[in-house]
C-alpha positions as CSV (number, residue, x, y, z in Angstrom):
1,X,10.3,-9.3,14.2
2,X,7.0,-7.6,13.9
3,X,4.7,-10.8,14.9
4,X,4.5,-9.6,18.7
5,X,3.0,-5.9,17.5
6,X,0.6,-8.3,15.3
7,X,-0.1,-10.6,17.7
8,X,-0.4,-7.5,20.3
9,X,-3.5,-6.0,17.6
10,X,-5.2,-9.4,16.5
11,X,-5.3,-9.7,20.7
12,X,-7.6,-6.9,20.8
13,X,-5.5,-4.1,21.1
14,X,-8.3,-2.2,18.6
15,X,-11.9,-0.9,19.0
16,X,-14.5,-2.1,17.1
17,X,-18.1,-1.6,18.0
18,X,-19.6,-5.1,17.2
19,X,-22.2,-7.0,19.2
20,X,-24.8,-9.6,18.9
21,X,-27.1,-8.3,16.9
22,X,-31.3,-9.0,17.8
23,X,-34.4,-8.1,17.5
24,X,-36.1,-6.1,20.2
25,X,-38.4,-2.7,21.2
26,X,-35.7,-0.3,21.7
27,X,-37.8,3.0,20.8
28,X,-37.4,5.1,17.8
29,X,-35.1,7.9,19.5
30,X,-32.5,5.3,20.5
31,X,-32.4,3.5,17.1
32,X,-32.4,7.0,15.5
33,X,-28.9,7.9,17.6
34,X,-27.1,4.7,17.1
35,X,-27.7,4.9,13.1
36,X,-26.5,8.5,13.7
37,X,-23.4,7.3,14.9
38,X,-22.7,4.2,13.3
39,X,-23.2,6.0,9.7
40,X,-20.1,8.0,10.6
41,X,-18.2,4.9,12.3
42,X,-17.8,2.4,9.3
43,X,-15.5,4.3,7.3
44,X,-13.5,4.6,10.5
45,X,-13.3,0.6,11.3
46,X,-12.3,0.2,7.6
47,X,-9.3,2.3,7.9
48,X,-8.3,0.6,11.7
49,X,-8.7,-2.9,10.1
50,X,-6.5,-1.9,7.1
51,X,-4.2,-0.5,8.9
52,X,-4.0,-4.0,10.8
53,X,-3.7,-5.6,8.1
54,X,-0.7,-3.8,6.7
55,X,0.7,-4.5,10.3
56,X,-0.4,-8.4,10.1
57,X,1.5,-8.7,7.0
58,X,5.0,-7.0,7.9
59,X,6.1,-10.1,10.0
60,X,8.4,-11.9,7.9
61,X,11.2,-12.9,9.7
62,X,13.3,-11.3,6.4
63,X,11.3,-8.0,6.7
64,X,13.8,-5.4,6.4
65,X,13.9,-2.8,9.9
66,X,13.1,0.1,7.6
67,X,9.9,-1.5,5.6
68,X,8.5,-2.4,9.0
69,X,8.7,1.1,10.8
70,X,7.5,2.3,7.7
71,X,4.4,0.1,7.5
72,X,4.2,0.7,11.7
73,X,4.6,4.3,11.4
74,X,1.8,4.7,8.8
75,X,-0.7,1.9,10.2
76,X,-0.3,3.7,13.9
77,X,-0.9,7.5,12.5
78,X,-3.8,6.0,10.4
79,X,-5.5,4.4,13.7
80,X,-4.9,7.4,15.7
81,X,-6.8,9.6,13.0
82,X,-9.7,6.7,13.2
83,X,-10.2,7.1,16.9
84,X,-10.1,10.8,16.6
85,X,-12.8,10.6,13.9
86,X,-15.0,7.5,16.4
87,X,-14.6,10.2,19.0
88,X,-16.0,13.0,17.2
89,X,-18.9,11.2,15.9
90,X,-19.6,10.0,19.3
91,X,-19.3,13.6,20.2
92,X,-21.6,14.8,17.2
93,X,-24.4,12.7,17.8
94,X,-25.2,14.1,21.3
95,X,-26.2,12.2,24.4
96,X,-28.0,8.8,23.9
97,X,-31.8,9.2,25.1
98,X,-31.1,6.7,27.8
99,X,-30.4,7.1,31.6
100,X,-27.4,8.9,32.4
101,X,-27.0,9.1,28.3
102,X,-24.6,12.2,28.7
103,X,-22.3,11.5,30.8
104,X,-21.8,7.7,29.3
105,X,-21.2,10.1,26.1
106,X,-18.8,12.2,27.5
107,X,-17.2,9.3,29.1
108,X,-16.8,7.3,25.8
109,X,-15.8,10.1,23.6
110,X,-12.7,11.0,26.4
111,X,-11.8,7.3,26.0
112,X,-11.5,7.2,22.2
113,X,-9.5,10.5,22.1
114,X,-6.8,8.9,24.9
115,X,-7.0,6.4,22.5
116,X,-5.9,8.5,19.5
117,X,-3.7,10.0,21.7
118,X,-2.1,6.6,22.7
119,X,-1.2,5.5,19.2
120,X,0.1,8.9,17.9
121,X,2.4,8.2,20.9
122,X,3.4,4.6,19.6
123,X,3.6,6.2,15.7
124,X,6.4,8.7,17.5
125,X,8.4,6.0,19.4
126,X,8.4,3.8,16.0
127,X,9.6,6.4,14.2
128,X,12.8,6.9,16.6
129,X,13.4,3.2,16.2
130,X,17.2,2.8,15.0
131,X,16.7,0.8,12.1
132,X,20.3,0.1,11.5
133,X,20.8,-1.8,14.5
134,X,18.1,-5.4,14.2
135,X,18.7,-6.0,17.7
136,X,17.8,-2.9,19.4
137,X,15.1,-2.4,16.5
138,X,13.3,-5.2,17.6
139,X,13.9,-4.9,21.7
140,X,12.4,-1.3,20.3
141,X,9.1,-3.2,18.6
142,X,8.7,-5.9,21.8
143,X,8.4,-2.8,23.7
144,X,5.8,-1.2,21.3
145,X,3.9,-4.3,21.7
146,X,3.9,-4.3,25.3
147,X,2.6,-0.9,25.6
148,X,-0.4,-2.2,22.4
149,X,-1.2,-4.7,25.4
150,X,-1.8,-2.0,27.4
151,X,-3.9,0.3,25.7
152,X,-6.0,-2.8,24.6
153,X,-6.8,-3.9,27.9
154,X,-6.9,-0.4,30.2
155,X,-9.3,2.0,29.6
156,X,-12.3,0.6,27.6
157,X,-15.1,0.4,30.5
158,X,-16.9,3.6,29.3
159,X,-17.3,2.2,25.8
160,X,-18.3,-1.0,27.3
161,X,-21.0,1.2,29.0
162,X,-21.9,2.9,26.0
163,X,-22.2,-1.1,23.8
164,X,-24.4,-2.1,26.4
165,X,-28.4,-2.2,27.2
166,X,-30.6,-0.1,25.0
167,X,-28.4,1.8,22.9
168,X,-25.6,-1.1,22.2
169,X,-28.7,-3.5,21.2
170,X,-29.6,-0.5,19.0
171,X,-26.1,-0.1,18.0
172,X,-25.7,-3.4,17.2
173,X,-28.6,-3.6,14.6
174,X,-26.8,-1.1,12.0
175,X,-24.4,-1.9,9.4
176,X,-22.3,0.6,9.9
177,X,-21.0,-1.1,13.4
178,X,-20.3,-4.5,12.2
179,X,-16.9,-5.4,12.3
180,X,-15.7,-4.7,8.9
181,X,-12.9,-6.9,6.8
182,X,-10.0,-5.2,5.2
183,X,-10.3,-3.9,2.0
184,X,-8.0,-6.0,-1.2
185,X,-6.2,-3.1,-2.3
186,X,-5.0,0.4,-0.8
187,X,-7.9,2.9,-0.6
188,X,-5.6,5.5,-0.9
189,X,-2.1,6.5,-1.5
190,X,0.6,5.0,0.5
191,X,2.8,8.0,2.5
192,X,3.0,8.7,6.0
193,X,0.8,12.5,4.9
194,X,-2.1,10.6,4.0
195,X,-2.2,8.5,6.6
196,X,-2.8,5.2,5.1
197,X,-0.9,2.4,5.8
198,X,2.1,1.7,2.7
199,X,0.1,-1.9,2.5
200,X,-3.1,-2.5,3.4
201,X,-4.3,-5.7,1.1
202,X,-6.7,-7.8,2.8
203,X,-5.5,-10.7,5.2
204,X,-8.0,-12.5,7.1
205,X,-6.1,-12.1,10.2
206,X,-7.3,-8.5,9.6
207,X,-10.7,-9.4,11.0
208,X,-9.3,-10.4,14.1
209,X,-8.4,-6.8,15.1
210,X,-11.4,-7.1,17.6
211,X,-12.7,-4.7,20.4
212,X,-11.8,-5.1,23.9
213,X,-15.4,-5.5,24.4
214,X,-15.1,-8.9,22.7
215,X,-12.5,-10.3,24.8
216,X,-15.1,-11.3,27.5
């Protein structure tokens, strides 16, 4: 009952700031700020691919209503913290040294906070899921995943900005925003407080949460 949610992330529903990494002249000042931001991104993609992959792997057909808005609930508060986290190290670094670097800044970092936003939204309405009843349950999770379209295919043109000329070739030469795989085990513990997903072993569907970016 959960494979439309998955199918809704692995379709892009998730920002990750990867691109076609090459060689080129981008000066000094630009390469400085996208290692400046990317240092603080990684740990942030881990936790959004994790988080998909605890998602990915709650689709059994058997799953029980209760284990799977338990694994939703957790994997949607997790990415929400993960986009708060992008926006603030967007925010952090300052304004790219490129033309109209500031307001592409600005631009991105409201995008990724109406992103956080958006998902602490979705953790709420899968949390008021009856769980006792399968068939509203999972009319409740199609919904969900209607609104995952949604947010994976509205609202992205700012960060699109911000990946592109100078500053995303720039971007795309650091480590730290390279689409990362999920991790084998939980990196932390597994309750709603902490914000980690209850399952987050890897799956290689995991590394198909890709950006909206990557859909063109």
């Amino acid at each position: 009952m959960n494979k439309k949610l998955a199918a809704a992330l692995s379709g892009g529903a998730v920002l990750v700031l990867t691109l076609s990494g090459c060689s080129d002249d981008s000066d000094n000042k630009v390469n400085d700020w996208a290692k400046k931001v990317c240092d603080q991104v990684q740990p942030q993609l881990q936790k959004i691919a994790n988080a998909n992959a605890s998602i990915q792997q709650q689709t059994a057909d058997n799953s029980k209503p209760a284990d799977v808005q338990e694994t939703d609930s957790a994997a949607f508060q997790q990415i929400s913290q993960a986009y708060k986290a992008l926006g603030s190290a967007v925010d952090s670094a300052g304004p790219p040294p490129v033309d109209n670097g500031e307001t592409t800044q600005k631009e991105a970092v409201k995008e990724l906070n109406a992103s956080s936003a958006a998902y602490a939204n979705l953790q709420k309405k899968v949390d008021d899921l009856d769980t006792k009843d399968q068939a509203k349950f999972a009319d409740g999770l199609k919904g969900i995943a209607d609104e995952l379209n949604k947010i994976s295919t509205n609202g992205d043109q700012a960060l699109k900005k911000l990946q592109s000329g100078k500053v995303g070739t720039a971007m795309a030469k650091q480590e730290g925003c390279q689409k990362p795989t999920a991790s084998a085990s939980p990196s932390a513990g597994s309750s709603k407080d902490s914000g980690e997903p209850k399952d987050s072993k890897a799956s290689k569907e995991a590394s198909s949460a890709a950006s909206p970016s990557e859909k063109s």
